[in-house]
Structures are given as structure tokens and as C-alpha cells.
N, C-alpha and C positions, 0 to 999 in steps of 0.2 A: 360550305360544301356539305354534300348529305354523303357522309359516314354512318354505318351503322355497324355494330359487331356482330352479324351475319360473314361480314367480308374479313373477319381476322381467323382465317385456320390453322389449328397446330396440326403437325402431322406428325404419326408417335408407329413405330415401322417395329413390328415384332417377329416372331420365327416363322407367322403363318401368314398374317394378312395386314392392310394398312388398317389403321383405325383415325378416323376424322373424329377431332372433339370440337365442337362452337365453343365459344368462347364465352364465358358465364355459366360452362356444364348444364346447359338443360335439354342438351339432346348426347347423345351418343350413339355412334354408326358405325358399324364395324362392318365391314361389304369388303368386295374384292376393286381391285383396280378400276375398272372398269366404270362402276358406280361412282371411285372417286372424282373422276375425270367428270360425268355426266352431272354430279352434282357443284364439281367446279363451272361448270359452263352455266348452267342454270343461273347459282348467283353472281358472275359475273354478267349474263344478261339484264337480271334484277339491279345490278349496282348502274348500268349504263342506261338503260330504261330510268331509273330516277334521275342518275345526274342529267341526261337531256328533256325531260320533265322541267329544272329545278332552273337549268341554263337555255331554256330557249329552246332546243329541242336541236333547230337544224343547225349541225355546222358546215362550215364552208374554206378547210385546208389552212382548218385549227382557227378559225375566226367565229366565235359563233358572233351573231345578229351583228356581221360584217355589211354594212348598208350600201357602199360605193363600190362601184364599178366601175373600173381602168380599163379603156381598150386601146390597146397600142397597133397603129396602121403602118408595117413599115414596108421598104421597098426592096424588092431585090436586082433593082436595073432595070425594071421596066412597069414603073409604078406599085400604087397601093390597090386591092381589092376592094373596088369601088360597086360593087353591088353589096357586099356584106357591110359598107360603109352609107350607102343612102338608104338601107333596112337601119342599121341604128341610128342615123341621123330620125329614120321614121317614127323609129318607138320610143327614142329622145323626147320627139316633140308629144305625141301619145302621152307619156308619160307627163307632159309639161300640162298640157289642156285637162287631165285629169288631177292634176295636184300632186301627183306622187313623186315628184322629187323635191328634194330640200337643194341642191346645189348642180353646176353646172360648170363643167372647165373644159375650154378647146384651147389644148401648145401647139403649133407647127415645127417641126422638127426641120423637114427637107425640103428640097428642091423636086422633089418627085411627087410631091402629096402628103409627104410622111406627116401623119397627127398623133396627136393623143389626145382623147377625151375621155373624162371623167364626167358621172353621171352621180348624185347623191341618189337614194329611192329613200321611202320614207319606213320600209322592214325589210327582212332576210327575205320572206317569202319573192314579194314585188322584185328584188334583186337577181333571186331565183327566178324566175318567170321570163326576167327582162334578158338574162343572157341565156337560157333555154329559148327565145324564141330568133336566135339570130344564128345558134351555136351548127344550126345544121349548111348555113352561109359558110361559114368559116370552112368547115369538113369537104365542103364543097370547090370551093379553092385551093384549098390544098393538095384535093385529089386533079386540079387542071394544071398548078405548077408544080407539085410533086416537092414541096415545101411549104412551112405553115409561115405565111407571112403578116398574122394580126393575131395580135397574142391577149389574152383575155386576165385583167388581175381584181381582186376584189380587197377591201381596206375600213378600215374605218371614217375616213373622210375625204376630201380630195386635195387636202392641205397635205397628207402623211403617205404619197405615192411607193416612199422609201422602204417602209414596212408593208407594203401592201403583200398577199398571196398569188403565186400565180396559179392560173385552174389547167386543170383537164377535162378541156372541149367534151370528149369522147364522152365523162362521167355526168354531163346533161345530158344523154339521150335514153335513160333509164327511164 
């Protein structure tokens, strides 16, 4: 992990003002509040800018370079969402003709349709992309039964569903 002793502040609080020292004494700052705050923010952005440099960059609800995608179809008494279901069987197969996935798992749960399929992709980005291009399906069904009934989770493989994350829909349409 990249550490660096920019990110260790002492804070030393006297009759007039705060005073920030770095750590190794080669700067000293003595400002008002104000400044200290805005130079906390600063290298807290420098610390998070390297560590996503250092790890891969995108995370995805604490996974970063989470490759598989879980999408769970379930029912609520009158089937599964079967248009947001032949759009990912779509981009399934897309995905299969151009090589980008590494694995491939359909469970049937119910008597109504209920599935699960897990998709490998072969990076975060393609992973990204592939539930960004179905995630406005889902939003869409939700607003016709006033219920989300296909739930989107992403994981490291599709052996390990247990630990998998589950996402918010809404945070692909940025």
C-alpha cells in the first residue's frame, strides 16, 4: 500500500491559532481553520488519487477488479422481468462471441422463471459496461411493478456468490 508521510498530521492547538506540522519538520503552517481543513481535503484527495492509481483505479462496493456479475430474476407472483432478461441473455452472448468472458453459470430457482446467472468478464471496466448497458432495463421495471424485482451483484468469481456485493442500479447512470 502506498503510504507516504504527507498523510501523518500532528495538530499542536495554542491561545491563537491551529498550527499543522508534516511530519519530518520540513514545512511549517500556521493559518487559520479554514486553511486547515482545505489542506486536509487536498491530501486526502492526493492519498486516494494514488491508492486508486496503485489498486486498479475503479472500485465497485469495496471490490476493486471484481470481474463477475450476479444477476438474480426473481418473482413476485406474476413472473420474472423478462425483457431485462433477453437484453442480458443478449449481451451474454455478445460478450461470449467476442471473448470477454472467462465463465458462465445459469441456477433456476422457481416455478415462475426465477434464475440466476452469473457472467465472468475478463476486467472491471467490461464488467462495468456490461451492467451499465441493461441497468436502465431494470429502473424500468421497477417503475411498471413499483418493486425491484432483479437484483444486480458483482464478486470475484462465480464459484464465491456468498461474498459477492450487491450494487446500486441508480449509481450506473452517472
Amino acid at each position: 500500500m502506498l503510504y507516504t508521510s504527507l498523510t501523518i498530521i500532528l495538530l499542536k492547538q495554542d491561545l491563537t491559532s491551529y498550527s499543522i506540522y508534516y511530519y519530518g519538520g520540513f514545512m511549517k503552517l500556521k493559518k487559520n481553520l479554514l486553511y486547515m481543513f482545505a489542506l486536509t481535503l487536498v491530501l486526502s484527495q492526493i492519498c486516494f488519487q494514488a491508492n486508486a492509481i496503485v489498486f486498479g483505479g475503479e472500485s465497485s462496493g469495496g471490490r476493486n477488479g471484481a470481474q463477475s456479475v450476479y444477476i438474480s430474476f426473481s418473482s413476485l407472483g406474476n413472473g420474472i422481468d423478462l425483457s431485462t432478461y433477453g437484453l442480458v441473455q443478449k449481451l451474454i452472448s455478445i460478450a461470449q462471441e467476442n471473448n470477454e468472458t472467462t465463465d458462465y453459470r445459469r441456477i433456476e430457482r422457481g416455478r415462475e422463471g426465477e434464475v440466476e446467472l452469473c457472467v465472468g468478464l475478463i476486467d472491471a471496466f467490461k464488467r462495468y459496461e456490461f451492467i451499465r448497458a441493461f441497468a436502465p432495463s431494470i429502473m424500468a421495471d421497477k417503475a411498471r411493478v413499483y418493486q425491484l424485482r432483479t437484483f444486480v451483484y458483482v464478486g470475484n468469481n462465480c464459484d464465491d456468490i456468498n461474498n459477492a456485493t450487491e450494487q446500486d442500479i441508480q449509481g450506473y447512470f452517472l
